[in-house]
N, C-alpha and C positions, 0 to 999 in steps of 0.2 A: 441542431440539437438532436433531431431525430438520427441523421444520419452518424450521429456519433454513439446514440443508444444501439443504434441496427449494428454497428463495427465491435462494439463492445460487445454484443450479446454473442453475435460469432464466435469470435474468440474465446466468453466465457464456455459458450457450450464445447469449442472445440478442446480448451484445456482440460475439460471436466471429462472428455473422453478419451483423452489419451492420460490421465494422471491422476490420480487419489485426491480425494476434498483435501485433505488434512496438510497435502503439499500444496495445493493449487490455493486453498482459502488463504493465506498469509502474504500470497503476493498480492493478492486483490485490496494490502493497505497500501500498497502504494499507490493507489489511486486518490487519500490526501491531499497529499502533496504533488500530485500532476494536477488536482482540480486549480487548488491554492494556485499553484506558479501559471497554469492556463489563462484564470480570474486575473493576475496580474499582467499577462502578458495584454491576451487583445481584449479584455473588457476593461483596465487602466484601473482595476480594482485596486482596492489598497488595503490591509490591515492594519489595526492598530495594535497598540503591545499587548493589551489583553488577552486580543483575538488571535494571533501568534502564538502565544504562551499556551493559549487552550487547543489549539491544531499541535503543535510540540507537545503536549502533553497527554491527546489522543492520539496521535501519531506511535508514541512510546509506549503507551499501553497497549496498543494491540499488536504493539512489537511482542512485548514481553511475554502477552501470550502466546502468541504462537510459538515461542523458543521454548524449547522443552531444559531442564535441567544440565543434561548432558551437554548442551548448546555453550555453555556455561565454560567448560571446564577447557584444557591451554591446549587441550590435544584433538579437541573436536576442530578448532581454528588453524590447528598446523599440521603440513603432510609427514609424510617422513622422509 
């Protein structure tokens, strides 16, 4: 555990100097969903539907914050 806080904090501090909070904080939700599917890989964790439902629904909320309006619209998603 420790050697996976020491890997992670590298990395945190290394994104945070090569690239602005504001980009760098929204990838740090997908950290969720790699604890979630780690927990199920080699601790043989399991959820129930509750607890799915509430990781899915935190998950999506800190989606939606980080998406600005513009994020939104059919031309932010397509090139030309």
């Amino acid at each position: 555990m420790a050697i996976t806080f020491f890997i992670m904090a590298l990395f945190n501090s290394e994104a945070l100097k090569r690239g602005k909070i504001a980009v760098v904080e929204p990838v740090f939700t997908l950290e969720i969903p790699v604890v979630v599917f780690l927990a199920f890989l080699f601790l043989h964790e399991g959820l129930t539907g509750i607890q799915l439902l509430l990781v899915c629904v935190l998950f999506l909320g800190l989606l939606l914050v980080s998406l600005k309006p513009h994020h939104f619209s059919k031309r932010a998603w397509l090139e030309k």
